[in-house]
C-alpha positions in Angstrom: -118.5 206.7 -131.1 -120.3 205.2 -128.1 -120.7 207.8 -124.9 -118.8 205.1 -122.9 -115.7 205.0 -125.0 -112.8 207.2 -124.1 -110.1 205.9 -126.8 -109.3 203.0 -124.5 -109.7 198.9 -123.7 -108.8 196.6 -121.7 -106.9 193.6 -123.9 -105.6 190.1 -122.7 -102.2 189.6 -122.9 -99.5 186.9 -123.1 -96.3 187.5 -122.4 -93.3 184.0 -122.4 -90.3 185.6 -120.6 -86.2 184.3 -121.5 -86.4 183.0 -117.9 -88.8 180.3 -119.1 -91.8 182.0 -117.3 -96.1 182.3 -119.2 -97.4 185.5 -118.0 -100.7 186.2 -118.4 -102.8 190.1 -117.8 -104.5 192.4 -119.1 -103.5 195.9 -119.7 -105.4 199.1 -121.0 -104.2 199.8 -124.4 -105.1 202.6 -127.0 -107.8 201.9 -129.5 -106.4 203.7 -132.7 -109.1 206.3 -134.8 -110.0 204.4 -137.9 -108.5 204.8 -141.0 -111.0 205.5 -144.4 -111.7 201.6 -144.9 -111.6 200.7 -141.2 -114.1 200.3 -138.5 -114.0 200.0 -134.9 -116.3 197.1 -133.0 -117.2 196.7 -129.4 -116.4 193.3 -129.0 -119.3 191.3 -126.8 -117.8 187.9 -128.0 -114.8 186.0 -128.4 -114.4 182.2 -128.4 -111.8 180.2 -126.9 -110.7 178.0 -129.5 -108.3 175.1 -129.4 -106.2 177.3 -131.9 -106.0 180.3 -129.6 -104.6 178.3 -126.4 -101.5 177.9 -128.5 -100.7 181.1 -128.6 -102.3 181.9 -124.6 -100.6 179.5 -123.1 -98.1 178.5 -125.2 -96.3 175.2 -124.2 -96.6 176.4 -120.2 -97.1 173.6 -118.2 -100.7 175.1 -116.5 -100.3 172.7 -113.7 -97.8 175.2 -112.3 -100.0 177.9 -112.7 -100.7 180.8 -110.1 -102.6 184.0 -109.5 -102.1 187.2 -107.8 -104.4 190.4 -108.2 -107.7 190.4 -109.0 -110.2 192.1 -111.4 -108.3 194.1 -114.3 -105.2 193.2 -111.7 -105.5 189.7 -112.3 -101.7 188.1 -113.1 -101.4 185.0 -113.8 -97.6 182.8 -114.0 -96.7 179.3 -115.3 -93.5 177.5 -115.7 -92.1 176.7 -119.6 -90.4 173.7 -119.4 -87.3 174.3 -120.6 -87.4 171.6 -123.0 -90.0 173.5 -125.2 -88.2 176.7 -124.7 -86.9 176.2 -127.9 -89.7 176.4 -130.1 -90.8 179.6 -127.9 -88.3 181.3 -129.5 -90.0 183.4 -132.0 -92.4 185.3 -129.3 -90.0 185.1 -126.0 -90.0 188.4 -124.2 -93.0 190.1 -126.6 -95.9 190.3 -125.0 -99.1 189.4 -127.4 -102.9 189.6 -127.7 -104.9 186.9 -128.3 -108.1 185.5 -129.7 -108.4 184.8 -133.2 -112.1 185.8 -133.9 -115.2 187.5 -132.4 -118.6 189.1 -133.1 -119.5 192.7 -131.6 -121.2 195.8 -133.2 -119.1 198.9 -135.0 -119.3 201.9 -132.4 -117.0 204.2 -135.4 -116.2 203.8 -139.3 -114.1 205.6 -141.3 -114.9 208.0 -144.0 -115.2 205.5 -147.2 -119.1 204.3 -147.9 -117.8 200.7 -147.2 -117.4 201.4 -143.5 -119.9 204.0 -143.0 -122.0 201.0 -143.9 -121.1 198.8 -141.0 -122.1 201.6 -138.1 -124.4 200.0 -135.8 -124.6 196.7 -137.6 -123.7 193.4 -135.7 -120.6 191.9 -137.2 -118.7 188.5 -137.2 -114.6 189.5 -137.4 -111.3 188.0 -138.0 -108.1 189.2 -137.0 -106.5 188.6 -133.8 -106.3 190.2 -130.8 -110.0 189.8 -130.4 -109.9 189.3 -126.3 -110.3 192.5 -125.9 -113.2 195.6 -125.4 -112.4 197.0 -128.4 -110.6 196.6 -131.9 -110.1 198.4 -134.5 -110.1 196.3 -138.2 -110.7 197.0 -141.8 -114.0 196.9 -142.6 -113.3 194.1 -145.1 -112.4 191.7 -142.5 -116.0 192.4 -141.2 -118.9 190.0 -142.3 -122.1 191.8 -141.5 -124.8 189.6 -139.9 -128.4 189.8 -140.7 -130.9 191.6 -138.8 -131.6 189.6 -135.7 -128.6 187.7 -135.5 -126.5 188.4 -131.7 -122.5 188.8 -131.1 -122.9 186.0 -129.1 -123.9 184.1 -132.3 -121.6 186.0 -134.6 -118.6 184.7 -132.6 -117.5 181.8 -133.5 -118.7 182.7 -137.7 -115.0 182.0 -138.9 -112.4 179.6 -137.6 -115.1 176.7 -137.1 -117.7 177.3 -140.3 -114.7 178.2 -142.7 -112.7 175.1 -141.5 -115.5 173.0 -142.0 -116.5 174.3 -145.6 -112.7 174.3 -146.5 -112.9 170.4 -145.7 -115.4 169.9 -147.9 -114.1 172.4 -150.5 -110.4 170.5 -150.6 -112.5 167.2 -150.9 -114.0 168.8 -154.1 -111.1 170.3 -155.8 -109.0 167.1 -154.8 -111.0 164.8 -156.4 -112.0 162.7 -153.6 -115.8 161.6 -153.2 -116.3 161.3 -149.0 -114.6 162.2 -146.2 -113.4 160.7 -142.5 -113.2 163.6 -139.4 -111.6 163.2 -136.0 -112.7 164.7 -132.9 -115.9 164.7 -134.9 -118.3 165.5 -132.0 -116.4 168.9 -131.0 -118.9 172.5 -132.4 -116.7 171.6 -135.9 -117.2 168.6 -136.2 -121.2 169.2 -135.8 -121.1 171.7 -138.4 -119.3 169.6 -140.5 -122.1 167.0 -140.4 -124.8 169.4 -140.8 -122.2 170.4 -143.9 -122.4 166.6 -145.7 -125.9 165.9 -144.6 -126.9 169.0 -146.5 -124.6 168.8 -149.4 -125.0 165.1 -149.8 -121.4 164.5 -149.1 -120.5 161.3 -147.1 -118.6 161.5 -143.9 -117.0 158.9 -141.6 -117.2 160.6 -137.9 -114.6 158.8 -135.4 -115.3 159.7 -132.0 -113.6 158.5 -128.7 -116.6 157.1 -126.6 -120.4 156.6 -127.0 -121.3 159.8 -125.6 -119.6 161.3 -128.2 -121.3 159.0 -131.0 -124.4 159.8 -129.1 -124.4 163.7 -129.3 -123.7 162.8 -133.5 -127.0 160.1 -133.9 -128.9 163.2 -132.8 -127.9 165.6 -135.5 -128.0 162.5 -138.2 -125.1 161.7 -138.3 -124.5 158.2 -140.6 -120.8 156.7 -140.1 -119.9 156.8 -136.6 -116.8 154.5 -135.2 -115.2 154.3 -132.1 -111.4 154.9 -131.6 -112.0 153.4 -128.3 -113.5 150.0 -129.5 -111.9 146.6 -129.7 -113.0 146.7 -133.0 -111.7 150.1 -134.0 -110.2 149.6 -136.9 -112.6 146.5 -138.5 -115.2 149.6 -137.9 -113.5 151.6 -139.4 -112.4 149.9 -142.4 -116.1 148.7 -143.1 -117.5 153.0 -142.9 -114.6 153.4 -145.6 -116.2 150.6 -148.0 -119.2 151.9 -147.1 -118.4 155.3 -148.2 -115.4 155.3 -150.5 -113.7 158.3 -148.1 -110.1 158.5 -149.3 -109.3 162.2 -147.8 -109.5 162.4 -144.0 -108.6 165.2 -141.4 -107.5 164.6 -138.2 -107.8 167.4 -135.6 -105.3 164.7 -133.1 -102.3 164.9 -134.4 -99.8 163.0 -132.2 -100.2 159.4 -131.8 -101.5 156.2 -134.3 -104.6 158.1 -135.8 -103.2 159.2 -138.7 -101.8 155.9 -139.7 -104.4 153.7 -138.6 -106.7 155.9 -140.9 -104.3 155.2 -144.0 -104.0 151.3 -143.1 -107.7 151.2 -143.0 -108.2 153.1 -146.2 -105.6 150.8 -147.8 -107.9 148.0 -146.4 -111.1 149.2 -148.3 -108.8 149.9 -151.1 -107.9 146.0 -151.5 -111.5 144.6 -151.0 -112.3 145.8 -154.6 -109.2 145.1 -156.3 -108.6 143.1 -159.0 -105.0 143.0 -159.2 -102.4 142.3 -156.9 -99.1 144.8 -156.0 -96.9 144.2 -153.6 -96.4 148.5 -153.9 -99.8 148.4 -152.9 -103.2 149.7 -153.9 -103.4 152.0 -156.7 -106.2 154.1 -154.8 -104.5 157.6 -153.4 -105.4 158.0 -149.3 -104.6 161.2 -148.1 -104.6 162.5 -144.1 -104.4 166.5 -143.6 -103.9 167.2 -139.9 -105.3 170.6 -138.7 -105.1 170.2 -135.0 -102.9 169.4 -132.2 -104.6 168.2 -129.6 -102.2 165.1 -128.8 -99.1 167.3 -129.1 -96.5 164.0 -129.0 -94.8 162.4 -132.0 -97.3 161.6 -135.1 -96.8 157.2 -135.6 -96.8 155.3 -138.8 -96.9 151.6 -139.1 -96.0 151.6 -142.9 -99.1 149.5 -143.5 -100.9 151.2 -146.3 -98.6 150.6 -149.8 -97.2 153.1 -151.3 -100.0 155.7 -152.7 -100.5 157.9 -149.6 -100.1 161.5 -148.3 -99.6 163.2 -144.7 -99.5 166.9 -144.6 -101.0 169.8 -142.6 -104.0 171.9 -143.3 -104.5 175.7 -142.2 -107.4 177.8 -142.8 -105.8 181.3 -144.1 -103.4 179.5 -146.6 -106.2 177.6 -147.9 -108.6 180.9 -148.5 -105.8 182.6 -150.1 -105.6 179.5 -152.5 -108.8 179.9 -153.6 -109.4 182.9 -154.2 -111.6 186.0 -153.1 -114.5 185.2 -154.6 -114.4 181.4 -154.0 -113.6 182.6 -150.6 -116.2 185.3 -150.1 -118.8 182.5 -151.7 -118.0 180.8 -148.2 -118.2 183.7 -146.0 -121.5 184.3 -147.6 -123.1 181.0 -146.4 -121.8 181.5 -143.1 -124.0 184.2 -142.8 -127.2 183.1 -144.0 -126.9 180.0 -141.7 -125.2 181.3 -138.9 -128.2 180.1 -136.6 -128.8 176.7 -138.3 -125.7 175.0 -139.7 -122.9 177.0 -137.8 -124.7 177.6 -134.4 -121.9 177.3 -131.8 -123.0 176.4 -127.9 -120.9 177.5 -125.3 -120.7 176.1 -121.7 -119.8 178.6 -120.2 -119.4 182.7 -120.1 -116.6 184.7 -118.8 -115.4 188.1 -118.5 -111.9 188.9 -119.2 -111.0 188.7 -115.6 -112.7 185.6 -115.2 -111.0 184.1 -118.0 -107.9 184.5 -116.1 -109.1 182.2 -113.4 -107.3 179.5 -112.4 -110.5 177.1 -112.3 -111.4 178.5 -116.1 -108.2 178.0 -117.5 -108.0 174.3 -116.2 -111.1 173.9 -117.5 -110.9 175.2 -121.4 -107.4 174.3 -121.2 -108.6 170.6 -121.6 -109.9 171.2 -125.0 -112.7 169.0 -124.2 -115.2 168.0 -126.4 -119.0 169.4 -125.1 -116.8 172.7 -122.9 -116.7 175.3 -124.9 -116.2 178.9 -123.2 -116.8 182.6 -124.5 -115.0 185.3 -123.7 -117.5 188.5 -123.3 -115.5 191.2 -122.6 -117.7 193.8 -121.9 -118.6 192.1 -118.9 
């Protein structure tokens, strides 16, 4: 164990009360022993993904948002409309830790040769409750990093490089030959290019401005298109010719994406066909949706015949489908190009204290593409 460590940690908490209050603190829980196949990691990293704020802030409206304390004091409160109450019913009144992933070093293992292998090494982990100083986890759920490789750059070796392989993975075993991503200039949407410029894959990139399309010409990227453009979907329908993409994920959700995506599809569909139907195409166009970050209603102008699919796409369901060695084939390329293909970049650095600052949390709470912040809680 480390000299430092006296069984205890600091851990972010969120709590949604009945009276239709977000709390947020942190609090000084125990660090349990670990078991014979478990480790315990002093965590030095912890991304904020778009994924976690779901379950930090929950559907809070963070306009309301106020502090009192400070330091390992810090509370902070926002008003749940009570509209979205509703769907807050499975957590109301519990408080829970956050922060899906992380990367730290083992401090302790347990007694099996499995973890007695991890002590001292720099590890990427899954898990949850990973804002916090310490976790304990089963040394399985650890992927070891090679020698020279940081926490810092362990951090983010899940959620973003497994979603991105698993993109390409489904495209595979679905029978589809390219692919079109949304938010496509976010740290997952560069990995996935470096992904399909590697594996010869094609990919249609739709960004929202030319920043965006500017920060993908850098890394090579081939098929960029503007949602913004006047000629959006013309654009958009030409990368699909182009490319053949049939299988698109769409990291939006709310709004026209999705559908325009599928009429555009369609659109490439019918310049090659022979034959006319008025059921449409024959060609199958399928949209997965992963990501929330326009949380109104998903829109479909029934524009693209009859051979289509919408459905949602999670990581951990997906990894169970294939398999544990499919699965651990994945993990395994995470960490052989954890500082070339998956390297995340972070704008900023906080503490756990300073994540609960109300400037932080309006900022990361925009889920903008380019701001990216890290949790290091031994600061």
């Amino acid at each position: 164990m480390s000299n430092n460590f006296d069984g205890t940690g600091l851990q972010l908490r969120s709590l949604i009360k009945s009276s239709g209050e977000l709390e947020l603190s942190l609090q000084r829980v125990p660090v349990a022993d670990p078991g014979p196949d478990e480790v315990v990691v002093r965590i030095e990293a912890s991304p904020i993904n778009p994924s976690d704020l779901g379950l930090l802030v929950g559907a809070a409206d963070m306009s309301t948002a106020k502090s009192s304390g400070s330091g390992e004091s810090t509370v902070v409160s926002a008003t749940v409309p009570a509209p979205f109450m509703r769907a807050m019913a499975g957590r109301v009144d519990e408080s829970m830790p956050v922060g899906n992933e992380g990367g730290g070093v083992v401090i302790a293992a347990g007694s099996s040769p499995a973890a007695q292998a991890l002590l001292g090494k720099t590890v990427g982990v899954l898990g949850g409750a990973m804002y916090a100083q310490y976790r304990t986890l089963r040394a399985a759920d650890c992927l070891v990093m090679h020698e020279g490789v940081t926490p810092m750059e362990a951090a983010s070796c899940f959620v973003n490089p497994l979603t991105a392989l698993g993109m390409v993975e489904t495209m595979r075993r679905e029978n589809h030959k390219a692919l079109v991503h949304t938010a496509a200039a976010s740290n997952l949407g560069q990995m996935l290019n470096k992904i399909c410029l590697m594996d010869g894959v094609d990919l249609v990139n739709i960004v929202r401005n030319d920043a965006q399309a500017d920060i993908l010409r850098t890394i090579g990227a081939k098929h960029i298109v503007d949602s913004s453009s006047a000629t959006f979907m013309e654009d958009l329908t030409k990368a699909l010719v182009e490319t053949g993409a049939t299988l698109a994920f769409d990291a939006i959700g709310g709004g026209k994406l999705a559908g325009q995506i599928l009429t555009c599809m369609e659109a490439a569909a019918n310049q090659t066909a022979t034959v006319y139907s008025r059921y449409g195409s024959s060609t199958y166009k399928q949209v997965y949706i992963y990501g929330g970050l326009n949380t109104g209603p998903t829109e479909l102008n029934r524009s693209f015949g009859m051979m289509w699919g919408l459905g949602g796409w999670l990581l951990t369901p997906f990894l169970m489908k294939i398999g544990a060695e499919a699965a651990g084939a994945l993990r395994a390329r995470v960490a052989a190009e954890i500082k070339t293909t998956f390297a995340s970049h972070y704008t900023q650095v906080v503490s756990l204290a300073g994540a609960l600052e109300l400037d932080a949390i309006s900022a990361y709470n925009r889920k903008a593409t380019g701001e990216k912040f890290l949790i290091n809680p031994s600061l």
